[in-house]
C-alpha positions as CSV (number, residue, x, y, z in Angstrom):
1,X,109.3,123.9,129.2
2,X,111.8,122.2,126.9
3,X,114.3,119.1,128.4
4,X,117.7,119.1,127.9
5,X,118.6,116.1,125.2
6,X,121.2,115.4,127.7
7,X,119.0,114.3,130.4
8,X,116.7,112.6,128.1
9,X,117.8,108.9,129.2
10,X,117.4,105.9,126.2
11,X,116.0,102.4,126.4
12,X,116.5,100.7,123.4
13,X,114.6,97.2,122.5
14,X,115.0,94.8,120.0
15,X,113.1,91.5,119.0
16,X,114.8,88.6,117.6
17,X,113.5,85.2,116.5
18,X,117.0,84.4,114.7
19,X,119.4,85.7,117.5
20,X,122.8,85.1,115.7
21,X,125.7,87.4,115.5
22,X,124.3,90.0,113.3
23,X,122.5,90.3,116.6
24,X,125.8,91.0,118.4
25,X,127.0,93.4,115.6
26,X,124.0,95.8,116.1
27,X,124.4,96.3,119.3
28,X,127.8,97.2,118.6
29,X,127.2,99.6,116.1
30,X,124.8,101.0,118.6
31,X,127.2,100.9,121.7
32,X,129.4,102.6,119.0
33,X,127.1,105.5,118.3
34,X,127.3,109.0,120.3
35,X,125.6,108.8,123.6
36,X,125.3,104.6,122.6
37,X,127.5,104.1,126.1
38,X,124.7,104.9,128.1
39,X,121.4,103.7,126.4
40,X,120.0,100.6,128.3
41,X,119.6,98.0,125.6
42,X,117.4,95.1,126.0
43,X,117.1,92.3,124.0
44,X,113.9,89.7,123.5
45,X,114.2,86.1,122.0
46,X,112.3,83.3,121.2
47,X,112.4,80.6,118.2
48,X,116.4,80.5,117.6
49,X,117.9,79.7,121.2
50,X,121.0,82.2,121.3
51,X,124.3,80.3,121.1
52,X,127.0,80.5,124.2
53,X,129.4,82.8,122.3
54,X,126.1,84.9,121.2
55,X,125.2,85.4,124.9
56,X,128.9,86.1,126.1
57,X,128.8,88.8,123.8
58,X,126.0,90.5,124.7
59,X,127.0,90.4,128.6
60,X,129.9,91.9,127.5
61,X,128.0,94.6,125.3
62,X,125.6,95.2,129.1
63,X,122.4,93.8,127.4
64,X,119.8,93.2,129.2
65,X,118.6,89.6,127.7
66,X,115.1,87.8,128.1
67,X,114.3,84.8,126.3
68,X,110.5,83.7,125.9
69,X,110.1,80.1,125.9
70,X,107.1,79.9,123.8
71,X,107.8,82.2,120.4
72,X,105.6,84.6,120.0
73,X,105.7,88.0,117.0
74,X,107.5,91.0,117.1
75,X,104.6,92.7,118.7
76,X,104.7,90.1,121.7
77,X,108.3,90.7,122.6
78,X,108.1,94.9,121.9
79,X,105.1,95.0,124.4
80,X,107.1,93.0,126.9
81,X,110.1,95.2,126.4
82,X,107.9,98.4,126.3
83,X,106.6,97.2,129.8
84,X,110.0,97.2,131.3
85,X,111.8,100.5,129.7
86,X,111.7,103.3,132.5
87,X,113.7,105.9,130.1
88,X,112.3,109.1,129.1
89,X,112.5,107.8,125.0
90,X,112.3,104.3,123.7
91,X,113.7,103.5,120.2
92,X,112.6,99.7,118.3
93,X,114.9,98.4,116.1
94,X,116.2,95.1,115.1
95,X,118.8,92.8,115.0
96,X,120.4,93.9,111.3
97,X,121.2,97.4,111.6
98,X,124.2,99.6,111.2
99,X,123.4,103.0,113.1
100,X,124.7,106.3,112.0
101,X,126.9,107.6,114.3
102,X,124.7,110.6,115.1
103,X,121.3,109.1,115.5
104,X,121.0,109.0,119.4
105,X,121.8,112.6,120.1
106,X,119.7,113.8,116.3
107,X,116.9,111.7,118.4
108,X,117.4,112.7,122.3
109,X,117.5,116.7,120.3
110,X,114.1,116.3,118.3
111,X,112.2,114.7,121.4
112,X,113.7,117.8,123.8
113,X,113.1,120.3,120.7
114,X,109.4,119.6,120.3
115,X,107.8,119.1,123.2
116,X,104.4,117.8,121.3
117,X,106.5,115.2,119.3
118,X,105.5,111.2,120.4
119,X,107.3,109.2,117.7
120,X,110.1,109.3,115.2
121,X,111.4,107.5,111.8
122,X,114.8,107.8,110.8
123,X,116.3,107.5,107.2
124,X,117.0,103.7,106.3
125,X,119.5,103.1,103.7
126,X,121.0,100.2,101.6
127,X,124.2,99.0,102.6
128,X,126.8,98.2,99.2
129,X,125.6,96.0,97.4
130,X,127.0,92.5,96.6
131,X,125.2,90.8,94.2
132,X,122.6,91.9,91.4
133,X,119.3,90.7,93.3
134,X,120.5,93.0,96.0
135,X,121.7,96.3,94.1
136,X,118.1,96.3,92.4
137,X,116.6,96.2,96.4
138,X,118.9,98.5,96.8
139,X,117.6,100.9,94.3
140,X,114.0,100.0,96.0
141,X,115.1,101.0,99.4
142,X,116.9,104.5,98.1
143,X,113.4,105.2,96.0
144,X,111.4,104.7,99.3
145,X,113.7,106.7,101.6
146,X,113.3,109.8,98.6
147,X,109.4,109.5,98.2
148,X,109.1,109.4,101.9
149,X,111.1,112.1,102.8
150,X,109.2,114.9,100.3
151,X,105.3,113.4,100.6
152,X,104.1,115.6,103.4
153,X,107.5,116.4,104.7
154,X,108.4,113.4,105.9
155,X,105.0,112.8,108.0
156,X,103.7,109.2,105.9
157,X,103.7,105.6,106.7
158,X,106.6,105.2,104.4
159,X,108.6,107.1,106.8
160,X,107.2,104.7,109.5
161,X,109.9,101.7,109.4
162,X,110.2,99.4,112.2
163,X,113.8,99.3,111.5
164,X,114.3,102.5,113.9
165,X,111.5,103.7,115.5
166,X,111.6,106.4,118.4
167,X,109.2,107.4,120.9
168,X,108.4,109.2,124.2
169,X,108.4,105.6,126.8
170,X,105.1,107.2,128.4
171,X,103.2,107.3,125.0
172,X,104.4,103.9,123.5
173,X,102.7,102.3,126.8
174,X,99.4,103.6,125.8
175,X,99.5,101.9,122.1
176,X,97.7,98.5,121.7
177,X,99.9,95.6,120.0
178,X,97.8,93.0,119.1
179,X,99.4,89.9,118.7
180,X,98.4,89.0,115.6
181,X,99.4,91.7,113.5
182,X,101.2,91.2,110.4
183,X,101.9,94.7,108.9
184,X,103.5,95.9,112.7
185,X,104.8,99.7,111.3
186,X,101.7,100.7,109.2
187,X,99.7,99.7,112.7
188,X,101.8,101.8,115.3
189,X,102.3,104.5,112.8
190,X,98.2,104.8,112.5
191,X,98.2,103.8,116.3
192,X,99.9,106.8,117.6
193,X,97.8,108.8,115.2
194,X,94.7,107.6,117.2
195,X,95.9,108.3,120.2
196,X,96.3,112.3,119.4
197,X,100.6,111.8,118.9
198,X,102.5,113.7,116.5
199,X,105.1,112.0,113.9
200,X,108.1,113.2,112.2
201,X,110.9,111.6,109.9
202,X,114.6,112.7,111.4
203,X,116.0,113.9,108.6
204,X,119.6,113.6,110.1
205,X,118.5,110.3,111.5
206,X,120.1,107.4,109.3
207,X,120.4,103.4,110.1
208,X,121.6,101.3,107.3
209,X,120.5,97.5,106.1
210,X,121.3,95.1,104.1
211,X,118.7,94.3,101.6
212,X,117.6,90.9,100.5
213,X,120.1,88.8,98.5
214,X,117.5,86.3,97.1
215,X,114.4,86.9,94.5
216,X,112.0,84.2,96.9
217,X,113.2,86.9,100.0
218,X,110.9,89.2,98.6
219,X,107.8,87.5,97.8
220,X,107.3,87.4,101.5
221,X,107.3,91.3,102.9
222,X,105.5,92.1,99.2
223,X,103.1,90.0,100.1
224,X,102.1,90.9,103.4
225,X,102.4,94.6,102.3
226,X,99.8,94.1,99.2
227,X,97.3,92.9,102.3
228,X,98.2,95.2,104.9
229,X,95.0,97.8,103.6
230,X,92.3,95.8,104.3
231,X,94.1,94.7,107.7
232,X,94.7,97.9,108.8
233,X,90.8,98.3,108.0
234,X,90.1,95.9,110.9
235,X,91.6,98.0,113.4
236,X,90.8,101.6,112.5
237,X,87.9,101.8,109.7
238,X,88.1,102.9,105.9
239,X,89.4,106.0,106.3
240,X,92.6,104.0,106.4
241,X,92.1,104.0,102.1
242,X,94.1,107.7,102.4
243,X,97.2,106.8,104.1
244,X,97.7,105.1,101.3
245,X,97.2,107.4,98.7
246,X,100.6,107.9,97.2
247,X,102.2,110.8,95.4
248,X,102.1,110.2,92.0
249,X,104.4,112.9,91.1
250,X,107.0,112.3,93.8
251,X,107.3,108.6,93.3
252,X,107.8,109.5,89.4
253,X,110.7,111.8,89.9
254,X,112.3,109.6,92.1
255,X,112.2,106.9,90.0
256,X,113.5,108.7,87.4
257,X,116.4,110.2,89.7
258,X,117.0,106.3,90.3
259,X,117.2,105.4,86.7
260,X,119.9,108.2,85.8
261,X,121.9,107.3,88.7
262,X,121.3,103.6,88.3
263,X,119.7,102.4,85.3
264,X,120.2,98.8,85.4
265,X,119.2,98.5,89.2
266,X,116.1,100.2,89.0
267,X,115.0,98.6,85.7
268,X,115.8,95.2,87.2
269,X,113.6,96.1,90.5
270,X,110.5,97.1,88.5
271,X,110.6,94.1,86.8
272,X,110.7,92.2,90.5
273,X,108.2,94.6,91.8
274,X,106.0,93.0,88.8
275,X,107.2,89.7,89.4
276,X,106.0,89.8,92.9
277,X,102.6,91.0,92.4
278,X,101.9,88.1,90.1
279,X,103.8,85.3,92.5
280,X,101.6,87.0,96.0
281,X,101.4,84.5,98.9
282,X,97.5,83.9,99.5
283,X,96.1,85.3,102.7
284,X,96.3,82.3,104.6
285,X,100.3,82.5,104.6
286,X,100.8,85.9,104.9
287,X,98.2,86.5,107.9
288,X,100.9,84.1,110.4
289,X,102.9,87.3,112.3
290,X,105.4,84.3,113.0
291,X,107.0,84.3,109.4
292,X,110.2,83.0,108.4
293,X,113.4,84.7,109.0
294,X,115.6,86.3,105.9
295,X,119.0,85.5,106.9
296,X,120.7,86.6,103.9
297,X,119.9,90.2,105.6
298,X,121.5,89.2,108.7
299,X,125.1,88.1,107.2
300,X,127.6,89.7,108.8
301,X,130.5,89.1,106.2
C-alpha cells in the first residue's frame, strides 16, 4: 500500500566542523523550501565552536543543535543524528547548500511512489561563478551531474553525493558508518546496496553549491577520490572494481556538450584535473576523515 507524501514526516541532519553563517543560510534556504516549515532539522558540531549570533539564528530557524566536545568525522555526527531522527525519511546534507524550492515534496513523492525505494540523490549544481578557478569547477560539477544522470539511469555512485542524500529513517539505522572513513558517499551508496536497498537519482531533485574558488581546494577531495577504490575494497571486496567502471561514451559527449557551451571553462578544468593527478596527497594525508575545511565554498557574499 502506497503513503501519502503528505504524511511522510522529514528529519533533516547536517554535520558541521566549520559552523559559520553559511550554516545559518542553508537552513534558511531549506526552511524556505515547500513543506521546509515542518521538517525537523538537526544540526551536529564539533571543531569550530558556533558563535553567539550563529546560535541565535538557528533558535530562531527551530534547530535542534548538539555540539560534540571531542571532534569527530562526518560519519560520527550522521550516526549520532541518524540515532535521534524518528521521521518516516531522513535527508544528509551540509552546511553550504542552496535547496530547490521543490526538493522536499519531489522527495516525500518518490519515497510514497515506490514503496521498495531506500535512498535518493538529487541533482547538484554550480552556483554563478565568480572567478576563473571556480567557472572551470563549475564546468566539472555540470559534466558530473550529465554523466550521472544517463549511466544506468541515474542508478551510479556519481549520483551518490553526500551533498543531499535521502532515505527511508528505518533503513539508514541499519547501515554501518565506520568512523574512519574517508570516501563517506561511495561507502553508503555501496552500503545500502548490501543491505538489499534500492537507489534512484531525483531527477527533479536539485541543491546548488558553490564550487571551490582556489587551485590547492582541489588537491584535497581529488585526492581522497583517486584512493577511494582500494578503500572501498576493505569494506566490501573486489567486486567494488565495477562501480567504477565509467561510461566512456557518456562522459565523451558530455564533455563535448561542455566544450560548445563553455570552451574555456572546460579546457581550463582538464588541465586541473591533470594538474591534480600529478600534485596527489600521499595516503598518509588523505586516509585522516578529519580533513581541513574549504571555506571559500562556504562564503556567503
Amino acid at each position: 500500500m502506497k503513503t501519502s507524501k503528505d504524511k511522510m514526516s522529514v528529519t533533516v541532519g547536517i554535520p558541521t566542523c566549520y559552523g559559520g553563517q553559511s550554516l545559518v543560510e542553508t537552513v534558511k534556504s531549506l526552511r524556505a523550501t515547500q513543506g521546509g516549515r515542518d521538517v525537523t532539522i538537526i544540526v551536529t558540531a564539533d571543531r569550530t565552536p558556533l558563535s553567539f549570533e550563529v546560535k541565535k539564528q538557528l533558535k530562531a530557524l527551530d534547530v535542534e543543535l548538539h555540539w560534540n566536545t571531542v571532534s569527530g568525522s562526518q560519519f560520527k555526527k550522521i550516526k549520532q543524528m541518524v540515532k535521534r531522527a524518528q521521521s518516516d525519511i531522513y535527508i544528509s546534507t551540509q552546511d553550504d547548500i542552496t535547496f530547490d524550492g521543490e526538493i522536499l515534496n519531489n522527495v516525500r513523492s518518490a519515497f510514497a511512489q515506490d514503496p521498495q525505494l531506500t535512498m535518493i540523490g538529487a541533482r547538484v549544481l554550480p552556483l554563478v561563478s565568480r572567478t576563473t578557478v571556480e567557472g572551470a569547477l563549475a564546468a566539472m560539477i555540470r559534466l558530473i551531474d550529465r554523466v550521472s544522470g544517463t549511466w544506468r539511469n541515474g542508478v551510479n555512485y556519481l549520483a551518490a553525493n553526500g551533498r543531499f542524500l535521502a532515505f527511508r529513517t528505518d533503513h539508514i539505522k541499519k547501515l554501518r558508518f565506520p568512523e574512519a572513513v574517508v570516501n563517506g558517499d561511495m561507502f553508503i551508496y555501496l552500503e545500502n546496496k548490501r543491505l538489499g536497498g534500492t537507489f534512484a537519482q531525483l531527477k527533479n531533485g536539485k541543491v546548488y553549491i558553490r564550487p571551490p574558488q582556489r587551485l590547492q581546494d582541489q588537491i584535497g577531495p581529488s585526492s581522497r577520490f583517486q584512493f577511494s577504490q582500494s578503500e572501498m575494497r576493505m569494506y566490501f571486496g573486489v567486486g567494488v572494481a565495477r562501480e567504477y567502471e565509467l561510461p566512456i561514451r557518456s562522459l565523451f559527449r558530455a564533455t563535448i556538450e561542455q566544450l560548445v557551451r563553455r570552451p574555456s571553462s572546460t579546457l581550463l578544468y582538464v588541465l586541473i584535473f591533470l594538474y591534480s593527478r600529478l600534485r596527489r596527497l600521499p595516503l598518509s594525508t588523505v586516509s585522516n576523515p578529519l580533513w581541513t575545511v574549504d571555506v571559500t565554498t562556504k562564503e556567503t557574499k
